[in-house]
N, C-alpha and C positions, 0 to 999 in steps of 0.2 A: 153475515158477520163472521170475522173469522174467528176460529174456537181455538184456545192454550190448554193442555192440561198441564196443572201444576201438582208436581210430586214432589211431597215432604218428608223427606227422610230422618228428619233433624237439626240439631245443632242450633246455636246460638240464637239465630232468624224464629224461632219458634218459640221463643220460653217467654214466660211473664213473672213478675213476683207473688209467689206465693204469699201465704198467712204469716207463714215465718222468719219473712225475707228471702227463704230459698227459690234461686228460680227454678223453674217448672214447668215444661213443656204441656202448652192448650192444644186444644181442640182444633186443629189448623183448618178443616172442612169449614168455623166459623170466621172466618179470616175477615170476613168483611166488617166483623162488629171491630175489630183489631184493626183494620185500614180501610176507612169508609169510602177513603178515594179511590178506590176501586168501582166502587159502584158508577163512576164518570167515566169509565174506559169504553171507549166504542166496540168492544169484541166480548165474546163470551168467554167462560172457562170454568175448567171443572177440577176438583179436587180431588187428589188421591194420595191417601197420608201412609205410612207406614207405624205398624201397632206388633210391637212396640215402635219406639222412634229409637234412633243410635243417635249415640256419638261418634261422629265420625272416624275416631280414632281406631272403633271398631270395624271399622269398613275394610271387606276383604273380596277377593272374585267374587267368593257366590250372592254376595248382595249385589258387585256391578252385573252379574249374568240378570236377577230380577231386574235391575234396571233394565238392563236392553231388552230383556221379551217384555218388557212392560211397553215401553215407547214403540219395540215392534207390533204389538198386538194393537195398539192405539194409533200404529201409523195413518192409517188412512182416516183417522174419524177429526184429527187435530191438524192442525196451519204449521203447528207447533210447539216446542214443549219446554218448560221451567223445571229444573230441577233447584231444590231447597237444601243443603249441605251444609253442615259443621265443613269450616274454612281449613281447619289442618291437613285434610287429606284432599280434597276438593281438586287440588292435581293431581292427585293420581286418578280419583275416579273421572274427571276428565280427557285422562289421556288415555285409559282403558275402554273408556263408549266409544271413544273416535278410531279405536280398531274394531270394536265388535261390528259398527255401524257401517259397513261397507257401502259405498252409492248413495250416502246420506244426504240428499236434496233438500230438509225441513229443518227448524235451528233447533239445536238443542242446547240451551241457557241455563249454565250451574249456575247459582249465587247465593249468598247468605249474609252475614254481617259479624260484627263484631260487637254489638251490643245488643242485647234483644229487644224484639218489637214491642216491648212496653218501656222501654226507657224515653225518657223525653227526648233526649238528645240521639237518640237511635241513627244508626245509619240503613235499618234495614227497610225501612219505606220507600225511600227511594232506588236503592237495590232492586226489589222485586217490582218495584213500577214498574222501572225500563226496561229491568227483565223478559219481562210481559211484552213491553212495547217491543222490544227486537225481540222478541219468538213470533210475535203475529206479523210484522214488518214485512210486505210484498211490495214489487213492483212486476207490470207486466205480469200479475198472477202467478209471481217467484218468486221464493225467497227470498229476501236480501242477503241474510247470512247463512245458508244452507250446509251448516259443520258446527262441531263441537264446540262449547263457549265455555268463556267465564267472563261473568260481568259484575264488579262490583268497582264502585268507587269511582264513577264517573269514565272507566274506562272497560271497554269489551277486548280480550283476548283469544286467541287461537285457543284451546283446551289444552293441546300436547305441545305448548311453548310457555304456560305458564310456569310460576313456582309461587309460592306461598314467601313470604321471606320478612315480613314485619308481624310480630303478632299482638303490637302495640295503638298502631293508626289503623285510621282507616283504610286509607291505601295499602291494604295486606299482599297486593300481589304485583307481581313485574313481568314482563316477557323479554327476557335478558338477550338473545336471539332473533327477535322477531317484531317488526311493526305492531302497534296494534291496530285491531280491527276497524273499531268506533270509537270515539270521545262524547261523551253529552255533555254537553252546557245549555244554553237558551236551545239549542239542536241537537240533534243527533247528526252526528258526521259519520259517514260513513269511508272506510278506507278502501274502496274496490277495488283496488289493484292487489291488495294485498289477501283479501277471502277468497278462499277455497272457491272453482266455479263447477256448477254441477252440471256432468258429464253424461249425466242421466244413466240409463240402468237400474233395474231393479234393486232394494236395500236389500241386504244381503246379512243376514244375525251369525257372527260367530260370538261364541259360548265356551268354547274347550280352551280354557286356559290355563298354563303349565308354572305353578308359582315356585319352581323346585332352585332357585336360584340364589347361589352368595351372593357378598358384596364385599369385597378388598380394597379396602381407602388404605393408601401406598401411605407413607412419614418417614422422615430421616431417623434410621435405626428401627427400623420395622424388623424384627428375627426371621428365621427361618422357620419357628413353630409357629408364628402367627400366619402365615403367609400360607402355611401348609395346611393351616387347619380346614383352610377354604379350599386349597387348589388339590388336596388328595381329599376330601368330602365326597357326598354322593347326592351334590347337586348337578344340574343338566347345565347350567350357565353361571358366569361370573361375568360380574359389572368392577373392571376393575379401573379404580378414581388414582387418575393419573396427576402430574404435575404440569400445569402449562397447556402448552399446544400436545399434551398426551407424553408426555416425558417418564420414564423409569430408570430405575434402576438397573446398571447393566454389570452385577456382578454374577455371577457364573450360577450360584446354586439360587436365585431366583427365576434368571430364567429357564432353570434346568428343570421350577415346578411349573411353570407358566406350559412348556414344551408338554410335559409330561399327563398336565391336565388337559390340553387340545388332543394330545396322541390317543388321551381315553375316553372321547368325544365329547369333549363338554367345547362350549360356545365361550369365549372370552370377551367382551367386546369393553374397548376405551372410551372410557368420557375425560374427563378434566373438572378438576374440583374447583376452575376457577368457574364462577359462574356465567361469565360474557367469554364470547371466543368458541375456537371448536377445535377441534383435537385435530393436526396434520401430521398423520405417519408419515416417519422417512423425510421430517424438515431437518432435525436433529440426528446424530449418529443414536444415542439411546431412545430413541422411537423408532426409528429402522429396524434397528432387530427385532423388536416386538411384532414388525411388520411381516420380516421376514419368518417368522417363528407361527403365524397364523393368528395373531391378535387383529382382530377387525376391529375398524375406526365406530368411535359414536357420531363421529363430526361436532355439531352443535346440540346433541341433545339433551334434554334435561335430565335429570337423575329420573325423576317421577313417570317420562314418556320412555327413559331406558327399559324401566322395570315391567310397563306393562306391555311395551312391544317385543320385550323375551319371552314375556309370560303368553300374548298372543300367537307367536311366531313358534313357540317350543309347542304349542298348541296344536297346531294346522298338520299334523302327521307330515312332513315333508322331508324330503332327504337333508343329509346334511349341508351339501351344496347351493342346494337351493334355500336353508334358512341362510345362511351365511351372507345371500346375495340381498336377500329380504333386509337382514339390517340392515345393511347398508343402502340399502335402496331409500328414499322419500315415499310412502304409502301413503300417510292424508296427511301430509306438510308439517311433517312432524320433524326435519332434517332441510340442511342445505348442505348437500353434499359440497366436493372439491376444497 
């Protein structure tokens, strides 16, 4: 039988009604008195809760660094692995495992819900079903989906192409960028063309991750103290949210701090606040200079896989050259260059 372990970290997916009506996270090791239909699943699996449990909100590196030596020390003993997540951050902690997790061959399935598992109308039952079912999910004795997930709502996502964006329905997440994975209805479909294939090699744990990083969302009439506050700071990188296809402003003393914050080694790199689309340096004349000034492209990626492939990449002791190349580059299909 193949074995999951499910690790609960929190969040919504976990709580029941207390005495008082306040909800209040149970005992999740009894999970099964809470979803008896598990006990129909043809596979094993084991539980591993965190105590205290977070809200996600709290989630920061050194809970994802436990996260990855956890699934690294359990790698060989599991098919595959569940994680349980308060939905707010849920992208970002998936877009930081699928760096730490180098050569990741076994699935690793975030999901949670939006109403807790004692509500009648819950969505988290079926959540963590199929969760379950695409972590144990093999064919030819491999994985089907061998990378970073998110699954909830009838649909499986890449980890580092999700986003969060309704905190209303249940459909809480979209991959604005990127196919998705799976769909479940009466099946599970799977999208093969579109998962990660594994290329084998050893999993490989990176942990050193570097959180020292602003974040400059550009507005018509942004000052020059606001702009400065971030680009003469004494952080190692700036995520700076551009307009469009990566669009700025190109008057003289903004890019004269943009220049001045690269000259004193910090990493700039563009995304675009629109959500669909990818940033094309040098489509437009006020993208050019940016280009020519040493502002690297995000391309298509999301705020949540910007943040933690800075935080990865500022990590890995590497020249500066060589981080520069890193963003830009596609590591675990985090990006579609060009």
């Amino acid at each position: 039988m193949n074995k999951v372990l499910i690790i609960y970290t929190g969040g919504t997916i976990g709580m029941v009604n207390g005495a008082d009506g306040v909800l209040v996270p149970f005992n999740f090791e009894q999970i099964k008195e809470n979803v008896p239909e598990l006990a129909r699943l043809n596979y094993q699996f084991d539980v591993h809760s965190f105590h205290p449990v977070l809200d996600s909100s709290n989630m920061d590196p050194e809970i994802w660094k436990t996260l990855a030596e956890l699934i690294y020390k359990n790698y060989h003993l599991y098919d595959g692995f569940v994680i349980l997540h308060g939905s707010d951050t849920m992208a970002f902690t998936s877009s930081a495992l699928s760096f730490m997790l180098e050569n990741l061959a076994k699935p690793v399935v975030l999901t949670g819900s939006q109403l807790p598992i004692g509500e009648i109308r819950t969505d988290a039952k079926e959540n963590l079903i199929t969760a379950l079912e695409i972590a144990a999910k093999k064919e030819n004795d491999s994985a089907v989906v061998p990378e970073v997930c998110i699954y909830f709502d009838a649909q499986l996502f890449r980890g580092n192409r999700a986003i969060k964006y309704n905190s209303e329905k249940f459909e809480a997440f979209r991959s604005p960028n990127y196919p998705i994975l799976a769909e479940a209805g009466v099946h599970l479909q799977f999208n093969s063309n579109y998962i990660l294939k594994n290329l084998g090699g050893t999993l490989k744990l990176h942990t050193n991750f570097n959180a020292n990083i602003g974040v400059l969302k550009l507005y018509p009439g942004i000052t020059k103290e606001a702009v400065e506050a971030i680009t003469a700071s004494k952080v190692d990188a700036i995520i700076l949210e551009t307009f469009g296809s990566g669009n700025a402003s190109t008057v003289a003393w903004f890019l004269e701090s943009l220049r001045s914050a690269i000259n004193a080694g910090k990493l700039i790199v563009d995304i675009s606040q629109c959500k669909k689309g990818s940033v094309q340096l040098g489509r437009y004349e006020t993208s050019r200079i940016l280009q020519q000034i040493g502002v690297l492209s995000g391309f298509d990626l999301t705020f949540e896989a910007t943040v933690t492939k800075l935080m990865f990449v500022l990590g890995l002791g590497v020249s500066m050259d060589e981080m520069r190349h890193l963003m830009e580059t596609s590591l675990r299909g985090e990006l579609t260059a060009g």
